[in-house]
C-alpha positions as CSV (number, residue, x, y, z in Angstrom):
1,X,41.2,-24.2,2.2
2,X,42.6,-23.5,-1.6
3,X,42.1,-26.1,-4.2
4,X,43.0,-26.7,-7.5
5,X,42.6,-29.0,-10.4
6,X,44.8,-30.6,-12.8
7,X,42.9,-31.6,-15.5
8,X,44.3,-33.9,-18.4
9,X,43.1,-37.1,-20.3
10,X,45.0,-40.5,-19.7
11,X,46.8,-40.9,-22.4
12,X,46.7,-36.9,-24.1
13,X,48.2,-33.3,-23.1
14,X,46.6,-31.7,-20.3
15,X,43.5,-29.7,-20.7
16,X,40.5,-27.7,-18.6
17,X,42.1,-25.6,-15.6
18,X,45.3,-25.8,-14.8
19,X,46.8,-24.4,-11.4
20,X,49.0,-21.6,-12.2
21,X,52.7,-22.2,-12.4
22,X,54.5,-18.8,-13.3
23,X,58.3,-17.9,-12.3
24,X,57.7,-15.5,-8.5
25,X,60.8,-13.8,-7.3
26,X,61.9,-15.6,-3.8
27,X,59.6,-15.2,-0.7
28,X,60.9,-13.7,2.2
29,X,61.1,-16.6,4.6
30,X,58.3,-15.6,6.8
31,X,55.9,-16.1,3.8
32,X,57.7,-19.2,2.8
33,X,57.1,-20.5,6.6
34,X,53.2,-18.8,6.7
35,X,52.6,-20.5,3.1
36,X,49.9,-23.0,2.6
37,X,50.7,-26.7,3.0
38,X,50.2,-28.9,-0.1
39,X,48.4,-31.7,-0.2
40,X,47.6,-34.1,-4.0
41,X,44.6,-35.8,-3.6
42,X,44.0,-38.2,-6.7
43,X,40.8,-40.1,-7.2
44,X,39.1,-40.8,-10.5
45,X,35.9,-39.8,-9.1
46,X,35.2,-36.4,-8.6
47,X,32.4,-36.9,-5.7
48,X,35.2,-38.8,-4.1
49,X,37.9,-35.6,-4.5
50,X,35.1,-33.5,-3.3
51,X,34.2,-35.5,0.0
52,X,38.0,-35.1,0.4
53,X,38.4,-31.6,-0.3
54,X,35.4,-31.1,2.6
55,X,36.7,-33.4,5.7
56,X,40.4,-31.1,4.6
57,X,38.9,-27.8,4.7
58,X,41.5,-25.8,6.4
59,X,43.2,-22.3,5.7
60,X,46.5,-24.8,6.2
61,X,46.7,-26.7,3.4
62,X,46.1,-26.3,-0.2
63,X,44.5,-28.9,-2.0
64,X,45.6,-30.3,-5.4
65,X,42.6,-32.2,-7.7
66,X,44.0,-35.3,-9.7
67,X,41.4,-37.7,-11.5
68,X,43.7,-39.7,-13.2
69,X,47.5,-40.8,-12.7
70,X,48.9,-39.2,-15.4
71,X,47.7,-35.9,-14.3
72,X,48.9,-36.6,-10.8
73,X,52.6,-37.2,-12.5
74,X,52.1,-34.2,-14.2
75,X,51.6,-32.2,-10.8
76,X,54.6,-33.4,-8.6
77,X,56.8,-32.6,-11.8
78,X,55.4,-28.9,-11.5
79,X,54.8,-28.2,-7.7
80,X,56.4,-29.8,-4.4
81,X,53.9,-31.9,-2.0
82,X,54.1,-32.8,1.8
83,X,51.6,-35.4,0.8
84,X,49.8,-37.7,-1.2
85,X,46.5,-38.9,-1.1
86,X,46.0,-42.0,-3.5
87,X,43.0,-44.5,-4.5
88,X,44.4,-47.4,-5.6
89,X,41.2,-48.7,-8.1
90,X,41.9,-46.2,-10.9
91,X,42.0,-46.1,-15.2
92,X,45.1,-47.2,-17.1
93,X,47.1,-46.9,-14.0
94,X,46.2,-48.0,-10.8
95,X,47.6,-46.4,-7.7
96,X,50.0,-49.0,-6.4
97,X,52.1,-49.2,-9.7
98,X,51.4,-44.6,-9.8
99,X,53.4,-45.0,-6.3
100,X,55.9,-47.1,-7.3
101,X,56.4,-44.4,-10.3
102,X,56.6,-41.6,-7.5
103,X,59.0,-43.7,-4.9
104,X,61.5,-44.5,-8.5
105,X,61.6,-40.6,-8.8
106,X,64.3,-38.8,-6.8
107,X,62.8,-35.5,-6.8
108,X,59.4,-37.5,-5.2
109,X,61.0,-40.5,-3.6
110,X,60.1,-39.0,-0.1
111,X,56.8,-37.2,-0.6
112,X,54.0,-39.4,1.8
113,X,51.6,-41.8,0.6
114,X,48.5,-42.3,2.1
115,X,46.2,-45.0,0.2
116,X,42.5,-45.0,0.2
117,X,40.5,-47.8,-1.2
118,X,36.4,-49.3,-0.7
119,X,38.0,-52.4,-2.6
120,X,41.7,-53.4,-2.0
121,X,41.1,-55.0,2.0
122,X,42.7,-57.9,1.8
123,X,45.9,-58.4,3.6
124,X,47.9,-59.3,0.5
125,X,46.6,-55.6,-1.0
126,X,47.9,-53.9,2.3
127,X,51.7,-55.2,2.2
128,X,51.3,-54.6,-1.3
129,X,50.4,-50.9,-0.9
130,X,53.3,-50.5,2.0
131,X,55.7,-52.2,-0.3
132,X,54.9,-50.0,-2.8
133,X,56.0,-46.9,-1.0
134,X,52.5,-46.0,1.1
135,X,52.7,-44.5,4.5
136,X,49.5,-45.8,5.6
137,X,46.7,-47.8,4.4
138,X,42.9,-46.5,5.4
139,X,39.7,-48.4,3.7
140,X,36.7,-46.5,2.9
141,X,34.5,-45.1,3.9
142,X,37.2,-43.3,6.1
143,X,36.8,-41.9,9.3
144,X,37.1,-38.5,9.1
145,X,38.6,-37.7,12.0
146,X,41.1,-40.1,11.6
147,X,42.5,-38.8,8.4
148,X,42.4,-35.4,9.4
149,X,44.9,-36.3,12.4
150,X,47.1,-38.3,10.5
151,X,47.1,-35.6,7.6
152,X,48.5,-32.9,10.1
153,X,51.2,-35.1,11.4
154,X,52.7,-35.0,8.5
155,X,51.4,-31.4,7.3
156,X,53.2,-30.4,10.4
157,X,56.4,-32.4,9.8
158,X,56.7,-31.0,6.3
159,X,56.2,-27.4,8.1
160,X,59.4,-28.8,10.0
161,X,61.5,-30.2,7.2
162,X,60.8,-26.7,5.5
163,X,61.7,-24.3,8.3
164,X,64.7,-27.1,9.0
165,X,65.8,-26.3,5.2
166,X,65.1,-22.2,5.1
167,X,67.6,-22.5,8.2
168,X,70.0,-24.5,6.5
169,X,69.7,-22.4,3.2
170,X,70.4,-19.0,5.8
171,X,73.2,-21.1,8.0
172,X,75.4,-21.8,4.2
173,X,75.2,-18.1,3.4
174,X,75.9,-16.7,6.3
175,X,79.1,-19.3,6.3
176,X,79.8,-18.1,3.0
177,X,79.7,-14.4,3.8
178,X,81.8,-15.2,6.4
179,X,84.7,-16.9,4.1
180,X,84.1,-14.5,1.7
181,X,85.1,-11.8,4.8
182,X,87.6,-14.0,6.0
183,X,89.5,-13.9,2.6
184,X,89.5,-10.1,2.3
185,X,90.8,-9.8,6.1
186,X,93.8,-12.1,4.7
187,X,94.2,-10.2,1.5
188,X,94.1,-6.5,3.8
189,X,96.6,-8.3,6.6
190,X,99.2,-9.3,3.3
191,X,98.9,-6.0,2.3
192,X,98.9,-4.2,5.6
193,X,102.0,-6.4,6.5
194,X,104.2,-5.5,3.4
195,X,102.9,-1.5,3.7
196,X,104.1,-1.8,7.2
197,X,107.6,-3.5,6.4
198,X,108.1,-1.1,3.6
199,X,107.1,1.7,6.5
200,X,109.6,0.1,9.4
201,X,112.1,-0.1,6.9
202,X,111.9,3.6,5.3
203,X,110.7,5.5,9.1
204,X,112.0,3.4,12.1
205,X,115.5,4.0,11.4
206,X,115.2,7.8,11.6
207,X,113.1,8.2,14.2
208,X,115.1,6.0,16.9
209,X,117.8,8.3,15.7
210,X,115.7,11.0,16.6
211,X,114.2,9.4,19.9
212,X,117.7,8.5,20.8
213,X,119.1,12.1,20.5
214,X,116.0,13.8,22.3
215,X,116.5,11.4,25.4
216,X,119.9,12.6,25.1
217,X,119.2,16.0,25.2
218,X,116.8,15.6,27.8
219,X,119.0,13.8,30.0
220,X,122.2,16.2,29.5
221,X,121.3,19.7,28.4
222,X,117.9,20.1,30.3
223,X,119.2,22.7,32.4
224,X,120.5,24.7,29.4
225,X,117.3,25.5,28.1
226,X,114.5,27.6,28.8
227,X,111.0,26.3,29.5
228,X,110.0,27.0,25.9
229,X,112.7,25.0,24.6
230,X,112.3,22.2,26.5
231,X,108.8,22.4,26.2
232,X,109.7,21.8,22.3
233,X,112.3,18.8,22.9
234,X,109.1,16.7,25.4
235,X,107.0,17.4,22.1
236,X,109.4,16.3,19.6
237,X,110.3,12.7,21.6
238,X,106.8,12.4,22.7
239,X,105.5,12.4,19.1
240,X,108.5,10.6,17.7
241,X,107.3,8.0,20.1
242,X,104.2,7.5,18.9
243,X,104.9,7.0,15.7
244,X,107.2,4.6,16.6
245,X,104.5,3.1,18.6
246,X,102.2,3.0,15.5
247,X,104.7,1.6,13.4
248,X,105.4,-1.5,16.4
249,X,101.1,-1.8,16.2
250,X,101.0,-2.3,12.8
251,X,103.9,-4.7,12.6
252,X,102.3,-7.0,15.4
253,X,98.6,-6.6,14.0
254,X,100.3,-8.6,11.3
255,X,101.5,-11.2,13.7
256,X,97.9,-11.0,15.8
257,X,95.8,-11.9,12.2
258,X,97.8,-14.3,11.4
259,X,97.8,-15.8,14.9
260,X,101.6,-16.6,15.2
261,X,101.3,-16.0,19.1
262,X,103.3,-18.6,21.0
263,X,102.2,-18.6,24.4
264,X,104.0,-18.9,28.0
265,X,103.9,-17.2,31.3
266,X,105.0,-13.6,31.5
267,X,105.8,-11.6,34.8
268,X,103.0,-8.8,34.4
269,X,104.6,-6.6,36.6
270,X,107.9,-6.8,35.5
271,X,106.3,-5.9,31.9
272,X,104.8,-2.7,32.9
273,X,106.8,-1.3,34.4
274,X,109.2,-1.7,31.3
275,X,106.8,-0.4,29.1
276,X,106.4,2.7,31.2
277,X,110.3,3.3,31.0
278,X,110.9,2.5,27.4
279,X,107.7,3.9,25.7
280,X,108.7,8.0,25.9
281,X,105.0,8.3,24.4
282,X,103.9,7.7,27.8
283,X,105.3,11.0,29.4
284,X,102.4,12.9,28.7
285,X,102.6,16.3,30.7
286,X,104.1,14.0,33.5
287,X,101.8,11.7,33.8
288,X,101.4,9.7,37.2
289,X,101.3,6.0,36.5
290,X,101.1,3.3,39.2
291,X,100.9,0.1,39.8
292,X,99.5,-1.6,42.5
293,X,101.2,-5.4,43.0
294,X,102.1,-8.1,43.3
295,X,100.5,-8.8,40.5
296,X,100.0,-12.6,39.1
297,X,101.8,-14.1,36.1
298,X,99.7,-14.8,33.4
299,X,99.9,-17.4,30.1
300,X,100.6,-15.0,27.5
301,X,102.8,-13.5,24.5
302,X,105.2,-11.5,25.9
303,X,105.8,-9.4,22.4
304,X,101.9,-8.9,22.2
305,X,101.0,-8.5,25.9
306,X,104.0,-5.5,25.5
307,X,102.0,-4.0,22.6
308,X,98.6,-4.3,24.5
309,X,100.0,-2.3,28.0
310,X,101.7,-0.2,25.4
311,X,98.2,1.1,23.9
312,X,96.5,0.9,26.9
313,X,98.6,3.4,28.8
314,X,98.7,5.4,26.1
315,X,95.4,5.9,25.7
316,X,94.9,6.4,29.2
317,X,97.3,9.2,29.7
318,X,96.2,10.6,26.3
319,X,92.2,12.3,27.0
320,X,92.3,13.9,30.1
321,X,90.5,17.7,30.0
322,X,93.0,20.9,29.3
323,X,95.1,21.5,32.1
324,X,94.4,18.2,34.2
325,X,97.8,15.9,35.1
326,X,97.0,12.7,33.9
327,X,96.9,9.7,36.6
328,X,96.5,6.0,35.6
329,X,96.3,3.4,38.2
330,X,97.1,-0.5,37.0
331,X,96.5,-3.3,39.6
332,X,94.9,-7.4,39.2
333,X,92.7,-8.9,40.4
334,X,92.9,-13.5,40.5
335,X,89.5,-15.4,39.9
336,X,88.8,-19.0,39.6
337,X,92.3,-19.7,37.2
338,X,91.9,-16.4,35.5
339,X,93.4,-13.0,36.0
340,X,92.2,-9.8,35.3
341,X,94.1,-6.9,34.9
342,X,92.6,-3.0,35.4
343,X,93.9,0.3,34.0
344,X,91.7,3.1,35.2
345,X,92.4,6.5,33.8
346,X,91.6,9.9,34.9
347,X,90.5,11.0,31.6
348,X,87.5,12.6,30.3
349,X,85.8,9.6,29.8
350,X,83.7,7.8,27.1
351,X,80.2,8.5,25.8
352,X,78.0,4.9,26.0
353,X,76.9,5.2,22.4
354,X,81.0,4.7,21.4
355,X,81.4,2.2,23.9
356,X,80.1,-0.9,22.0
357,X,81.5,-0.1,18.6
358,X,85.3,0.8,20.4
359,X,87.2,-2.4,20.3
360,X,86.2,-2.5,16.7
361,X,88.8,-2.9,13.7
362,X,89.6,0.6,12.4
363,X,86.8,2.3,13.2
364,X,87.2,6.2,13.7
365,X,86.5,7.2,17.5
366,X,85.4,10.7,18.6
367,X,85.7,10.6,22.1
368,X,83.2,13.7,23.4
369,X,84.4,15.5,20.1
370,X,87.6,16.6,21.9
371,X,89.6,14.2,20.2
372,X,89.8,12.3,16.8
373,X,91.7,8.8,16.8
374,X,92.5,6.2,14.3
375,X,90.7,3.3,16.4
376,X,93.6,0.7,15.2
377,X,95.2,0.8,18.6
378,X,92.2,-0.4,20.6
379,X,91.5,-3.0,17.8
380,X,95.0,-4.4,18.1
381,X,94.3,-4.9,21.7
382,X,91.2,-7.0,21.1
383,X,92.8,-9.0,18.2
384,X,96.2,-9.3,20.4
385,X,93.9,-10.4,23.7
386,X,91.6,-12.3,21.6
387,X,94.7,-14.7,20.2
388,X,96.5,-15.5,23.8
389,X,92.7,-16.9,24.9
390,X,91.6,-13.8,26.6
391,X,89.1,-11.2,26.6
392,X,88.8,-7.3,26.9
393,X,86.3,-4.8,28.6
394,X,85.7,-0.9,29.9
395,X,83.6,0.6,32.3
396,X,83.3,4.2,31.3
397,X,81.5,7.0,32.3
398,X,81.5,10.5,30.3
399,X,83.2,13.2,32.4
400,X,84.7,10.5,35.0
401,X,87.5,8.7,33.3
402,X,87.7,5.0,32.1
403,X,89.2,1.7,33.5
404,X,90.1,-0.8,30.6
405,X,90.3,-4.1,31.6
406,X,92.1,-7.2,29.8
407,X,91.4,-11.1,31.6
408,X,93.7,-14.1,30.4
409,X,94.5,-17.2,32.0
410,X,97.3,-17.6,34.7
């Protein structure tokens, strides 16, 4: 038990010891929580504080001497109190009209008042003390086991009020660290959105032109080169593609922050197997692609859910170990109004500690130090999947190729 003892006359400044009231820096909370409990106890007979002090010895609680009522006042203005201990039959100020003080008081309006009294046991001075603010009424001499039970009820219920407030206290920042993120996403996606307008408009147009003459090439004059040659042309559409696949992730990361997604069913495989005619950054040393149908309509943006197989595929056919042809095999699976849709690759695989951290917002990937990526494409896919209600997954083990996985509703 730790007690102290405020010490001032009636009607003068306070004098003798005086519990120490310096400025601390904040307690971590598991001190604030492991803290002694304090109790005022407020008699102006000392024999009376210390029979008090004796039947509350406990490491709990921290004990507060008052003899009079003014230097009872003067301790709730200084220090915060789960409870108050009161005689009623005191000096200058007895303790009904020193509760009625406490109970006008908003910062001590709810502190606990417990009275004690060896004169006050008439019925009239028992409604008296309750209407006065007191939590219960005990006449002395007081059992001693009584009050120390009905002490740690409400010791323990200020522990309660005080972790219920540290919680609180943790809960409002941690909603206003997450506003305060919230506002610098929305800054970064107005800014990423007029970056990426100002790169459509100055890029796009070029490199169609370029992807539309390569295809052309390709498709016509094929036979007219060497292998080098057209070993040259596959480069020059394939990365022409991707940029143009970079620019089209960018412009719908926009659209994905901002959630302007309007939702309706889409013909899965009818969308892949556009994708894997349209996107030339898909022909990746001929890489085998299949998909395994029918596969289920599901409840999404078509624009999005493009931009998601898009990345996916890509990715897929994009690790694979030197001089492997890469194979990616898509097919669904249709589980209790959900379906889920699997893209297993070929590839070399991802290592678990990269695994967690993949999906997330531009992180830089190193996937088994053989290649370097930007991470947006995967984090487009979870923001893009996120918005139309869904969820994404891998299963991936290092040397033995991935299989991606994106669920949504049907």
């Amino acid at each position: 038990m730790n007690s102290d003892t405020v010490s001032a006359p009636a009607n003068g400044p306070p004098s003798g010891p005086q519990p120490q009231h310096r400025p601390a820096a904040p307690a971590p909370v598991s001190a604030l929580l492991a803290s002694p409990i304090n109790i005022l106890i407020v008699d102006d007979e000392p024999k009376n504080l210390t029979v008090l002090e004796t039947v509350l010895d406990d490491p709990g609680y921290r004990l507060v001497r008052a003899e009079s009522a003014d230097q009872a006042l003067l301790a709730l203005v200084v220090e915060e109190f789960a409870l108050l201990i009161l005689d009623i039959r005191m000096p200058g100020m007895t303790g009904f009209e020193l509760a009625q003080m406490i109970k006008e008081r908003k910062k001590t309006a709810r502190v606990p008042i417990i009275f004690l009294t060896a004169y006050y046991n008439e019925d009239q001075h028992v409604l008296e003390g309750y209407d006065s603010g007191a939590v219960d009424y005990l006449h002395k001499p007081v059992n001693p086991a009584i009050l120390r039970s009905k002490v740690s009820v409400f010791a323990e219920l200020h522990r309660k009020s005080r972790e219920c407030g540290l919680a609180n206290r943790a809960l409002l920042a941690e909603v206003i660290e997450r506003r305060r993120a919230e506002a610098q996403l929305r800054e970064l996606v107005e800014e990423l959105e007029a970056f990426s307008y100002t790169i459509a408009h100055d890029l796009r147009a070029p490199l169609r032109a370029m992807l539309g003459f390569s295809s052309v090439l390709i498709a016509d004059h094929t036979a007219q080169l060497d292998d080098s040659a057209r070993e040259y042309l596959r480069r020059i559409a394939a990365s022409a593609g991707r940029m143009d696949l970079l620019i089209v992730d960018v412009l719908n990361y926009t659209k994905v922050a901002r959630g302007e997604l309007e939702l309706r069913s889409v013909d899965v495989e009818r969308l892949l197997h556009d994708v894997i005619a349209t996107y030339p950054a898909l022909d990746h040393a001929g890489a085998g692609i299949s998909v395994e149908g029918p596969l289920p309509r599901v409840l999404a943006n078509e624009a999005a859910l493009t931009q998601v197989f898009s990345n996916l595929l890509e990715n897929a056919v994009k690790f694979v170990a030197p001089g492997v042809r890469p194979r990616v095999r898509v097919w669904g699976a249709e589980a209790g109004g959900r379906v889920r849709l699997w893209f297993e690759d070929n590839g070399i695989g991802i290592p678990k500690d990269a695994q967690a951290r993949l999906f997330n917002m531009f992180v830089r990937m190193n996937r088994a130090e053989r290649y370097e990526g930007t991470g947006i494409g995967l984090a487009i896919v979870r923001k893009a999947v996120e918005r139309m209600g869904g969820t994404v997954g891998l299963e991936s083990e290092e040397g033995k190729g991935s299989r991606f996985w994106v669920e949504l509703e049907k």
